[in-house]
Backbone bond lengths (Angstrom), bond angles and torsions (degrees), N, CA, C in turn:
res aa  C-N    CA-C-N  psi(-1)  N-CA   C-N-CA  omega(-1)  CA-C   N-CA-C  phi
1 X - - - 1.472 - - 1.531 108.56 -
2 X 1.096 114.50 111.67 1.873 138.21 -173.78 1.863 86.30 -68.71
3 X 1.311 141.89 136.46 1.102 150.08 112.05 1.320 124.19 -119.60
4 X 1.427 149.34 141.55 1.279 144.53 50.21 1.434 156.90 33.29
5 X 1.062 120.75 72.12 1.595 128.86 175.95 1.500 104.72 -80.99
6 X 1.621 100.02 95.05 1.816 103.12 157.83 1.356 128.47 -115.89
7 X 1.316 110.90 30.99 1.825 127.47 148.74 1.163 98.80 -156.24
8 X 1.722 113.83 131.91 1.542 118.29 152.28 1.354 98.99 -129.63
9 X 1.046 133.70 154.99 1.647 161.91 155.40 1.420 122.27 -138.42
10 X 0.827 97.77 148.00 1.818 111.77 166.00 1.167 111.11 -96.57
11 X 1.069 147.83 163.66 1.197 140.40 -164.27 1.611 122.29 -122.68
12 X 0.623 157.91 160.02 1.585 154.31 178.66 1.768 118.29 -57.28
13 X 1.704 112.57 -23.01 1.082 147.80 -158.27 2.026 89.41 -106.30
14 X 1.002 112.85 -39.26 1.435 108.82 -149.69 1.432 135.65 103.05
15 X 1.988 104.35 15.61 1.302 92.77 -163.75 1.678 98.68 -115.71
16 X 1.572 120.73 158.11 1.296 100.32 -166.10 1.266 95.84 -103.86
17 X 0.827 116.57 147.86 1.954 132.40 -158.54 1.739 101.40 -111.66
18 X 1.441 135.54 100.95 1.733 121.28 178.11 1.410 91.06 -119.27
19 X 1.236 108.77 162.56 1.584 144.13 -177.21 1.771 83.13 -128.29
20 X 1.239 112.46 133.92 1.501 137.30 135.08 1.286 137.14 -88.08
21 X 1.654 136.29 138.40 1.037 115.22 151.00 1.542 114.19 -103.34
22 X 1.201 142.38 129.98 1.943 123.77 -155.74 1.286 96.64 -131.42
23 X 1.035 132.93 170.24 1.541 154.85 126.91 1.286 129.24 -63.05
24 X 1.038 126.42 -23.97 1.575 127.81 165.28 1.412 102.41 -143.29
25 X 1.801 120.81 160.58 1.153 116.04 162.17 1.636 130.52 -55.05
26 X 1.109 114.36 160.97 1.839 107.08 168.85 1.104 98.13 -110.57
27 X 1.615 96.92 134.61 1.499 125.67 -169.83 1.714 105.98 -88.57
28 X 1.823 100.76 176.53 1.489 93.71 167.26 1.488 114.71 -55.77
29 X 0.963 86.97 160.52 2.415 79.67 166.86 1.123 105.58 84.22
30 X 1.340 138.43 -3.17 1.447 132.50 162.61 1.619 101.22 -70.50
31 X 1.252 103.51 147.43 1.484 124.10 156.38 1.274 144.30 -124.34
32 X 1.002 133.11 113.05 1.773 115.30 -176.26 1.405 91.78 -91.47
33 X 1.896 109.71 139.62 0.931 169.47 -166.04 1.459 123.43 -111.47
34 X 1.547 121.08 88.84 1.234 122.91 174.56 1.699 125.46 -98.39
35 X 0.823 123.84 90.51 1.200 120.55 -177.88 1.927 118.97 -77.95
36 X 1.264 119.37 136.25 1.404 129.54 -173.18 2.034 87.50 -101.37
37 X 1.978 81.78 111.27 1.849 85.53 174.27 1.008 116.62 -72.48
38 X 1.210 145.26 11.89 1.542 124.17 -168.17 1.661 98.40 -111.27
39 X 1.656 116.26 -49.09 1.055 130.87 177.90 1.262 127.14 -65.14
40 X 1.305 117.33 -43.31 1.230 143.12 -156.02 1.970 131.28 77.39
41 X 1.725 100.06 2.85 1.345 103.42 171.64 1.533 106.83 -41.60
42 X 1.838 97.54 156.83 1.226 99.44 157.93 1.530 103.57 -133.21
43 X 1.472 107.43 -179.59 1.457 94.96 172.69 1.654 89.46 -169.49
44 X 1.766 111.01 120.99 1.547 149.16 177.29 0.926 95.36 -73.20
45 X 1.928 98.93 114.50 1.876 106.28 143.71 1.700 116.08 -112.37
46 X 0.974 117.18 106.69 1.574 112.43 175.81 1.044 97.23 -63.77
47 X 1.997 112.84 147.59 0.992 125.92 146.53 1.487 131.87 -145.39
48 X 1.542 105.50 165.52 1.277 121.10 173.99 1.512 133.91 -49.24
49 X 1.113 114.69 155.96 1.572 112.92 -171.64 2.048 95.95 -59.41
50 X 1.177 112.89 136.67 1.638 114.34 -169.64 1.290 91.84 -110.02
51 X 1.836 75.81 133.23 1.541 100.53 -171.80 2.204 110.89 -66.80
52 X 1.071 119.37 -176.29 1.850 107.59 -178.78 1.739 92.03 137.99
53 X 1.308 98.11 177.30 1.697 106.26 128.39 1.106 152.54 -104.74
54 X 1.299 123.81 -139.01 1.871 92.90 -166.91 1.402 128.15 -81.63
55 X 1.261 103.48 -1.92 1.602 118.46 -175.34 1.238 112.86 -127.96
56 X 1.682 119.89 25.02 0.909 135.73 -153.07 1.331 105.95 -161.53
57 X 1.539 131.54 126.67 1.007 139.63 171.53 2.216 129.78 -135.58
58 X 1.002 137.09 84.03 1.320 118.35 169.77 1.633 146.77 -59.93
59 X 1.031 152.57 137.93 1.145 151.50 -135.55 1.632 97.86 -146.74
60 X 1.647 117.98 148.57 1.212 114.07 173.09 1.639 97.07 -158.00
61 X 1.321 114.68 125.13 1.595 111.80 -165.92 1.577 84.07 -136.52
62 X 1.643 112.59 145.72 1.317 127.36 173.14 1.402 108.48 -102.74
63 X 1.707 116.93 99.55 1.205 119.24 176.43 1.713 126.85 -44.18
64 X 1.312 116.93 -35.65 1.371 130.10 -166.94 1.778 107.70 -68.14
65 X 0.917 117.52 -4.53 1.700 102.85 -178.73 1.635 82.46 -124.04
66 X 1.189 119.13 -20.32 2.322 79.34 177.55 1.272 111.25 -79.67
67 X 1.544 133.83 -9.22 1.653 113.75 142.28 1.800 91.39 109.38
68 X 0.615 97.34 27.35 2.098 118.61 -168.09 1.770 96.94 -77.34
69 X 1.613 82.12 132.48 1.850 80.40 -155.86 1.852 79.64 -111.11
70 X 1.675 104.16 176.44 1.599 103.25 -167.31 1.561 113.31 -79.26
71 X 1.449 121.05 171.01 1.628 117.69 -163.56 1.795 92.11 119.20
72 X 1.593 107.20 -170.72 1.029 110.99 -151.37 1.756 87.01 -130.77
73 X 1.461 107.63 142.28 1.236 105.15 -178.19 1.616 103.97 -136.36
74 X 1.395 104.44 136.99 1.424 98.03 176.75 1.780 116.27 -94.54
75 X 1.124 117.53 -158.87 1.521 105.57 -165.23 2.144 87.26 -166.80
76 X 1.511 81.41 131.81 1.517 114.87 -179.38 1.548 107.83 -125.15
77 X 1.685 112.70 156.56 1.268 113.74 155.11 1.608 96.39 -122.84
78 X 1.631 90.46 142.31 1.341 104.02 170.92 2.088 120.10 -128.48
79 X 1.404 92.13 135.96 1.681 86.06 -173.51 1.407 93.91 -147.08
80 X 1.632 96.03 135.63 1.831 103.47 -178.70 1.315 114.60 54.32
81 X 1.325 96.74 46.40 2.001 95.65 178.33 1.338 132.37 71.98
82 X 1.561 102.65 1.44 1.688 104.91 -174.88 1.300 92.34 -127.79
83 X 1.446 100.37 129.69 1.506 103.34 166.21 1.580 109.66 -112.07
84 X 1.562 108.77 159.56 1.360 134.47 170.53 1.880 117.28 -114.15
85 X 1.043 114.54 131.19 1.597 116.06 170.42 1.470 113.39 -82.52
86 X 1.234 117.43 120.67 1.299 119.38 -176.75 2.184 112.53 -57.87
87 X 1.180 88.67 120.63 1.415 91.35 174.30 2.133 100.56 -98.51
88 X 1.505 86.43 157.42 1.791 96.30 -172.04 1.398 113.85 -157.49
89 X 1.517 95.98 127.59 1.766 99.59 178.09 1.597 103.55 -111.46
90 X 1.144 103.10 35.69 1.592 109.56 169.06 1.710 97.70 -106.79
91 X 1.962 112.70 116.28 1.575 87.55 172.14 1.759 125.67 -98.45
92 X 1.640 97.29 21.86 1.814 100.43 142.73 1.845 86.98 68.71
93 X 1.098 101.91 52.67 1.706 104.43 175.41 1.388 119.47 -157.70
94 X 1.318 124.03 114.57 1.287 138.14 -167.26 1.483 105.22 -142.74
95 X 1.691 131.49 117.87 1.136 134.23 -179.44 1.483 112.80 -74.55
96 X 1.384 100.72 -40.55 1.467 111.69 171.80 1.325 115.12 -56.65
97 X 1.070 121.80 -72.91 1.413 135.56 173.35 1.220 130.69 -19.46
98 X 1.661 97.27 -54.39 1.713 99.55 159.25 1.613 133.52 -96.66
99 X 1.388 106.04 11.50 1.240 131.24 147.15 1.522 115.94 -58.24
100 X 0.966 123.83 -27.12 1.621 139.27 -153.69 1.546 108.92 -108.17
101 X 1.881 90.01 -58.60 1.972 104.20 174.63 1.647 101.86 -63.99
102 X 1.678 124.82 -12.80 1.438 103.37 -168.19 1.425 106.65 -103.63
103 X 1.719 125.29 14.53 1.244 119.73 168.46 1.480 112.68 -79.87
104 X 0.642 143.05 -35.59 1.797 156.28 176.62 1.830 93.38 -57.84
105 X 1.653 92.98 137.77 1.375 93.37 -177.55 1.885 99.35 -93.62
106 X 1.098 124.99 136.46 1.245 129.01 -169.26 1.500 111.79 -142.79
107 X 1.045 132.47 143.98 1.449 148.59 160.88 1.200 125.16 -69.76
108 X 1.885 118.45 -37.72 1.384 103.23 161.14 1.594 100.51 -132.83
109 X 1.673 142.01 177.18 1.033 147.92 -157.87 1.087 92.70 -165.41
110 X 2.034 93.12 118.36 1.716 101.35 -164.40 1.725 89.76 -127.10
111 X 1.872 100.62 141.97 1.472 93.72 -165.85 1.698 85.54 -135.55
112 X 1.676 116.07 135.88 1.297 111.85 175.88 1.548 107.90 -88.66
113 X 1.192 138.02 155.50 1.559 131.55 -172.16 1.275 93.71 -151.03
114 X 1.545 127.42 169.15 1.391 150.28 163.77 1.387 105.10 -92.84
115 X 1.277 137.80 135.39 1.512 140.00 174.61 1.147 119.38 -82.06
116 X 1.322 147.65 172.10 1.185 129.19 -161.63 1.525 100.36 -102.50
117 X 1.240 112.70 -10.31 1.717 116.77 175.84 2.127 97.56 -77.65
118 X 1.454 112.07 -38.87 1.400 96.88 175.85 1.569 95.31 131.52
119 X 1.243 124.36 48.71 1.666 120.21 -154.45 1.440 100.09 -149.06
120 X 1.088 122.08 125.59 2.052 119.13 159.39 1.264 114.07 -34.53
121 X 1.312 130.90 152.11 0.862 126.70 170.17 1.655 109.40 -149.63
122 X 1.358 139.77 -149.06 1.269 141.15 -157.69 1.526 90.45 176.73
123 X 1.188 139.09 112.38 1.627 141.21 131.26 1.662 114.52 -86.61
124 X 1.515 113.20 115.13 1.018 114.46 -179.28 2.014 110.65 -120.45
125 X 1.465 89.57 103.19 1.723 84.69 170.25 1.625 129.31 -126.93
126 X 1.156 115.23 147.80 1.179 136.37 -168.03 1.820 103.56 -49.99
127 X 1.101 127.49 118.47 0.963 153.29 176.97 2.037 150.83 -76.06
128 X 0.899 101.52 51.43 1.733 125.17 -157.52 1.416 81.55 -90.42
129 X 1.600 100.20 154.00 2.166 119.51 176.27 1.722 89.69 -54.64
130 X 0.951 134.94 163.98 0.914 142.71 137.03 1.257 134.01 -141.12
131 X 0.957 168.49 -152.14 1.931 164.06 -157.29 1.709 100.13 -168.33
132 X 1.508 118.57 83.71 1.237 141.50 -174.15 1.476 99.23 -64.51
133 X 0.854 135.32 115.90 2.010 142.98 160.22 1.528 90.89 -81.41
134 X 1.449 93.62 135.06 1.551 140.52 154.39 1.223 124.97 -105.90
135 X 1.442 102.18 -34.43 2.069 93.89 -170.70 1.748 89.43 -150.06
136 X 1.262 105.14 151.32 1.725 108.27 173.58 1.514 97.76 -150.90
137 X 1.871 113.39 122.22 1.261 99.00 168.14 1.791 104.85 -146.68
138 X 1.019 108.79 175.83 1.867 115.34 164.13 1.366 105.50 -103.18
139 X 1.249 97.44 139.41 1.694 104.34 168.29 1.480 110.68 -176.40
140 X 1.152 118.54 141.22 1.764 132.87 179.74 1.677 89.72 52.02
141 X 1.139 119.88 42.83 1.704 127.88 152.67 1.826 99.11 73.37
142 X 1.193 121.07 48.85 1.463 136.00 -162.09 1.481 94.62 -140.73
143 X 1.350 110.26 131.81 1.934 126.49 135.65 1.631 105.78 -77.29
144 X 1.159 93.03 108.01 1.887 90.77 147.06 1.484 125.75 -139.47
145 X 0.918 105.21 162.00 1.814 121.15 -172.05 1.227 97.55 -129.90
146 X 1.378 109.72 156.13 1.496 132.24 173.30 1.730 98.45 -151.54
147 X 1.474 113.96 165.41 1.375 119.72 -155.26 1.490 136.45 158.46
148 X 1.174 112.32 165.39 1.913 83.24 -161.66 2.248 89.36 -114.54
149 X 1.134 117.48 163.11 1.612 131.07 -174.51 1.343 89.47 -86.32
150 X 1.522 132.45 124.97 1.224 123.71 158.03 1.560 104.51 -122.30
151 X 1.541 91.24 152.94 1.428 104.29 163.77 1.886 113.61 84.28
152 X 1.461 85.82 11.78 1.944 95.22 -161.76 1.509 111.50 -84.13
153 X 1.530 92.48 -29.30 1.722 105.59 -160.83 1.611 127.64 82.01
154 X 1.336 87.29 4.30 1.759 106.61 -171.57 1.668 88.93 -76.76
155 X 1.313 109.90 150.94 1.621 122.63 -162.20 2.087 91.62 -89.39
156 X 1.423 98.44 155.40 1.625 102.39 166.46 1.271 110.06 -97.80
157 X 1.608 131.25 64.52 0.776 134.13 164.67 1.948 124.10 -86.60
158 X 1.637 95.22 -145.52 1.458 100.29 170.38 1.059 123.62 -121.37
159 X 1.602 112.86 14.94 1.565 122.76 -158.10 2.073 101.04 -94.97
160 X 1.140 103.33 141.82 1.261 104.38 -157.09 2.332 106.67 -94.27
161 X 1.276 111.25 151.07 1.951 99.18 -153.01 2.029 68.70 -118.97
162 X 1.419 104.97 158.32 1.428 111.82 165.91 2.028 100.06 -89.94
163 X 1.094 87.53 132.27 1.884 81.41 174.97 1.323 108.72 -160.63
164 X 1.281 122.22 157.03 1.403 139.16 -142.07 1.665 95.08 -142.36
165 X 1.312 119.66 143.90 1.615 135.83 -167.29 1.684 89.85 -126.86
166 X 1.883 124.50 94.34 1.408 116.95 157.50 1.496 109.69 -112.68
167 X 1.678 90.37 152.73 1.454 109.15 -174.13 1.739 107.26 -110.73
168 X 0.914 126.88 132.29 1.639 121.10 -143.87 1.996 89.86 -142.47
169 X 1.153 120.59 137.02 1.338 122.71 -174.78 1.514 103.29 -127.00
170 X 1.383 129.70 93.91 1.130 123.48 -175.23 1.661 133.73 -29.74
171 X 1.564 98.97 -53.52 1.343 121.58 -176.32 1.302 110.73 -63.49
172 X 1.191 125.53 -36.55 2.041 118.44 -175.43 1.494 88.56 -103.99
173 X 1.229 122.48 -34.26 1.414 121.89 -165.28 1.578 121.72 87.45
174 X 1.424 86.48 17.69 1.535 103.83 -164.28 1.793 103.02 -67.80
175 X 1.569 106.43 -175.58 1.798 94.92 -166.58 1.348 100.66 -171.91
176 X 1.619 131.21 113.05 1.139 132.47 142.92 1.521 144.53 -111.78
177 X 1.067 134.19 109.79 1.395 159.25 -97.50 2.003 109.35 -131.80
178 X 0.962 139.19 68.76 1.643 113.35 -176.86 1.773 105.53 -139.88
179 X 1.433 87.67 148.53 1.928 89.68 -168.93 1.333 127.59 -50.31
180 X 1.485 114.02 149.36 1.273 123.60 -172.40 1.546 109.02 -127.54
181 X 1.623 120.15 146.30 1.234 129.12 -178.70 1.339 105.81 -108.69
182 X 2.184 105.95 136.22 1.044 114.93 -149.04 1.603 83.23 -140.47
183 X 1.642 119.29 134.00 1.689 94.03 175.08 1.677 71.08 -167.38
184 X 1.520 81.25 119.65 1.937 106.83 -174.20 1.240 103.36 80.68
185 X 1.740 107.04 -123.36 1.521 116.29 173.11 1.649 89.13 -114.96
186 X 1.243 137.70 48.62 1.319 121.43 177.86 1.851 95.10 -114.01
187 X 1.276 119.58 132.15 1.582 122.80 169.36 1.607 117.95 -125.50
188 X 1.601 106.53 134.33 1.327 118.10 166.66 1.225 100.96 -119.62
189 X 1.347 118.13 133.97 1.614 127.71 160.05 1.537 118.06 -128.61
190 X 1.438 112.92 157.31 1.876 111.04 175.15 1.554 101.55 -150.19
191 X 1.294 115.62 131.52 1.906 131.29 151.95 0.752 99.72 -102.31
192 X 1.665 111.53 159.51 1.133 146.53 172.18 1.780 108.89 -76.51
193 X 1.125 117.80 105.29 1.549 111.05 170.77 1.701 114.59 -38.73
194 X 1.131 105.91 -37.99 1.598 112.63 -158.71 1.458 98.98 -86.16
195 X 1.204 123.93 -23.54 1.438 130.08 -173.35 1.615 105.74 -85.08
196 X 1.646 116.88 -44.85 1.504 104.93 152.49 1.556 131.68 -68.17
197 X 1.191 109.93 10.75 1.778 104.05 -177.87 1.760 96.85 -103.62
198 X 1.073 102.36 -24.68 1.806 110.48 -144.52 1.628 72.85 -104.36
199 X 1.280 153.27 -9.38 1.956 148.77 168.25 1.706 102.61 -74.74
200 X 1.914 111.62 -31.84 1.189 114.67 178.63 1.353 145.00 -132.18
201 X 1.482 107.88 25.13 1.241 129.14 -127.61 1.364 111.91 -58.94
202 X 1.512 134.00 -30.62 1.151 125.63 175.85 1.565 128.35 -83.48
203 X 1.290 111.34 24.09 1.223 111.13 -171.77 1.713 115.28 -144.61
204 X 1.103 106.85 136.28 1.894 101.36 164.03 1.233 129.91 -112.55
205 X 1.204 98.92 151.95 1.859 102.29 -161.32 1.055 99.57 -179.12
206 X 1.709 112.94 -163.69 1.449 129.01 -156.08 1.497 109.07 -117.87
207 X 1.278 139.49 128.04 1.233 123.98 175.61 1.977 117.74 -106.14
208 X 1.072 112.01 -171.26 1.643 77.04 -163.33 2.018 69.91 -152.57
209 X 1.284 107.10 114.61 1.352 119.06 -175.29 2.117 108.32 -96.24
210 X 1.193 103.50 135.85 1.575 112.47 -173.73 1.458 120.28 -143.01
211 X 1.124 115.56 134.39 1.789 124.76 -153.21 1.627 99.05 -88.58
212 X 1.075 127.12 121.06 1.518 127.78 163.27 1.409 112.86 -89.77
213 X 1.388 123.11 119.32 1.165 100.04 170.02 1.599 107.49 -144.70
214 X 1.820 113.20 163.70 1.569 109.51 -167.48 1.560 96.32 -85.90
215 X 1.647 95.27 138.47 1.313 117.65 166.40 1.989 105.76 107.80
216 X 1.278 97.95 -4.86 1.658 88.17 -175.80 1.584 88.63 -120.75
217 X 1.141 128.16 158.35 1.820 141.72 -170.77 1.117 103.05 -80.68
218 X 1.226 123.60 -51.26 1.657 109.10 -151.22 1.856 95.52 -128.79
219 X 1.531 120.22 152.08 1.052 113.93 179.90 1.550 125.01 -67.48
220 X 1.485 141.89 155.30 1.172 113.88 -162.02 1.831 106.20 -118.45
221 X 0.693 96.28 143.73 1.975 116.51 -179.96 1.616 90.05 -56.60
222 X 1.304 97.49 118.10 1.747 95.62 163.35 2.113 101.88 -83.39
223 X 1.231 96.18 146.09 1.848 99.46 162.96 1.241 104.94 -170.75
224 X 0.657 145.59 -179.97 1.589 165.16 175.49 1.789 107.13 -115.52
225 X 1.679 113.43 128.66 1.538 114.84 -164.98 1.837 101.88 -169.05
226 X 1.477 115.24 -22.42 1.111 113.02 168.87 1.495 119.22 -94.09
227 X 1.351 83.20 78.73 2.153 83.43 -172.78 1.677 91.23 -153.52
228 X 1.624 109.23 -170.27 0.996 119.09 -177.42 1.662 123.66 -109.37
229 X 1.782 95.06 6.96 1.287 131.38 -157.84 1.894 110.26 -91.60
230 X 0.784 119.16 65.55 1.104 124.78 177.56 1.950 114.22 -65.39
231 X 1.345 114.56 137.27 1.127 109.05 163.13 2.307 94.32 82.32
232 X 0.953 118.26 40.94 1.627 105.74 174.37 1.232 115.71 -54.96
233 X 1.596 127.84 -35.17 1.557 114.05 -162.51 1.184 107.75 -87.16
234 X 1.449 131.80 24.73 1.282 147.39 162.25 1.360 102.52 -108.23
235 X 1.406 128.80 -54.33 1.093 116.56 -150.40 1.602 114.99 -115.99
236 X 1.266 133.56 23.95 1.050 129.26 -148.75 1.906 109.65 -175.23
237 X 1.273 92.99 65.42 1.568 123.82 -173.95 1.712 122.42 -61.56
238 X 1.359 142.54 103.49 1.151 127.87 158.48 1.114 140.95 -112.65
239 X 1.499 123.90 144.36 1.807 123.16 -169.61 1.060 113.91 -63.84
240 X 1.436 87.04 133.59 2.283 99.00 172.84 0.932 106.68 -86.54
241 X 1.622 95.79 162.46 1.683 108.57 -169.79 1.546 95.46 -118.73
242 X 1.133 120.70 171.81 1.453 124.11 164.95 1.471 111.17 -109.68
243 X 1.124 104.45 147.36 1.485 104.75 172.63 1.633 117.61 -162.66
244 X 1.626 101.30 126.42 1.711 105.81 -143.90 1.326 115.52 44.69
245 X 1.650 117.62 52.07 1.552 105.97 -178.00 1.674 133.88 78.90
246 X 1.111 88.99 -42.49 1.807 105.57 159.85 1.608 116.01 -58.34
247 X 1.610 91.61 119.75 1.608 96.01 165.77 1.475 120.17 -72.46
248 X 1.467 134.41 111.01 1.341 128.11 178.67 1.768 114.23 -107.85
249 X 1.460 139.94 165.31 1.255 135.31 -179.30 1.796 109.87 -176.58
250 X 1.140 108.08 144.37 1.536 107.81 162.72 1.169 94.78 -104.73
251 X 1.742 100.86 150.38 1.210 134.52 -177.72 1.741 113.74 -144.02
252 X 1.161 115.11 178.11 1.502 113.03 169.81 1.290 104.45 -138.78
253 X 1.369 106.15 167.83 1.497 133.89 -170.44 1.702 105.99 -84.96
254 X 1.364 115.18 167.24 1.115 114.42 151.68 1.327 135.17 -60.75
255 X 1.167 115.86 -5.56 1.722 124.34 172.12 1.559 106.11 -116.75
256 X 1.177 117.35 34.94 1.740 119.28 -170.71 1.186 118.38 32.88
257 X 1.903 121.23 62.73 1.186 104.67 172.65 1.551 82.47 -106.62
258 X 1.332 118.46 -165.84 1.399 127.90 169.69 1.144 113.12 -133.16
259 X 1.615 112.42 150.12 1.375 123.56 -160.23 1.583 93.21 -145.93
260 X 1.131 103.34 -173.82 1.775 124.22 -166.82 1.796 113.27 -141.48
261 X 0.808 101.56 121.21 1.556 96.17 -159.11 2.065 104.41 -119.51
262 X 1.139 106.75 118.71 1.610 113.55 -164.10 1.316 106.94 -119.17
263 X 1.069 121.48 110.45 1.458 142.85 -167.99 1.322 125.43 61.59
264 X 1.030 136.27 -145.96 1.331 129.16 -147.49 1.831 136.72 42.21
């Protein structure tokens, strides 16, 4: 059985939305087939004869009740005991889109993608507010970030949140702190480079910067995660500046959060 996935989305709702192109209709007794790669779970959706035309079929499955835990899951159809892996020339990427899916406060955030072998897939990750980076630069002896609030439930409006940009250094416990502008889910923040060197001065290390803002509980982890960019602290390099001599730089983590890194 020849299929084709040339639209997948997730939906705003949670539901996964496919376009087929097929060779024969799918009968009762077909199933799509998600398998969790790491584990090997699977988890059965029967389905209905799909509506289209004849070489053409759509699909619409509501992720939220098969109970799909985070990791990456690929996706098969299986009928009469034989299964097929969905192949897809859709590469399942919209900036906007998940700009949109990340206003809703949610618990998990399910994204359909193309694999790099050419296969459906499912990335499913766990979901906390977080303070999304868009842009990171130095200038006039300043860190600033700008970035959108995800996952908060905070509206994209024009109404303006009180919020605060701290930079927190585990090891001294050291801490620098100065206001940040918040209006909707849109954020700009700036420190003073010199004001984080001169909180720690004898030491180098990593500082680990977090958005306070009114109306959400807990402060939020800035990182970067709504992209197509997997893996940044490999791939996604920026120039240090000096300041009083001190080498300073943002960088990211292995889980794309971002950090600030002062001397060394």
């Amino acid at each position: 059985m020849r299929v084709v996935v040339t639209d997948a989305e997730v939906t705003l709702a949670d539901v996964l939305s496919l376009r087929l192109a097929i060779e024969e209709p799918l009968d009762e007794g077909t199933e799509l087939v998600l398998r969790h790669r790491a584990t090997g779970v699977e988890r059965e959706v029967p389905l209905g004869a799909a509506g289209g035309r004849p070489r053409e079929a759509t699909l619409a499955v509501s992720l939220a009740p098969l109970l799909l835990t985070a990791g990456r899951w690929d996706a098969y159809l299986r009928r009469d005991g034989d299964r097929t892996r969905l192949r897809s020339v859709d590469p399942g990427f919209s900036l906007d889109h998940l700009d949109a899916y990340a206003l809703c406060r949610r618990t998990l955030a399910f994204r359909s993608y193309r694999t790099r072998n050419g296969f459906l897939a499912l990335k499913i990750d766990e979901a906390e507010p977080v303070a999304e980076v868009r842009s990171v630069w130095f200038r006039e002896g300043r860190f600033e970030v700008m970035g959108l609030l995800a996952f908060t439930g905070l509206d994209d409006d024009d109404s303006r949140h009180e919020a605060k940009l701290a930079l927190h250094r585990r090891q001294s416990a050291a801490r620098v702190a100065a206001n940040a502008t918040v209006q909707g889910v849109r954020f700009h923040a700036a420190v003073s480079l010199v004001d984080v060197i001169a909180a720690d001065p004898d030491s180098a290390g990593t500082w680990e910067p977090s958005l306070e803002v009114e109306g959400v509980p807990t402060p939020l982890r800035l990182g970067s995660r709504l992209d197509d960019i997997d893996g940044k602290r490999r791939r996604l390099h920026y120039p240090s500046a000096r300041v009083d001599g001190v080498p300073i730089r943002p960088c990211y983590t292995a889980d794309d959060e971002l950090r600030i890194e002062v001397g060394g």
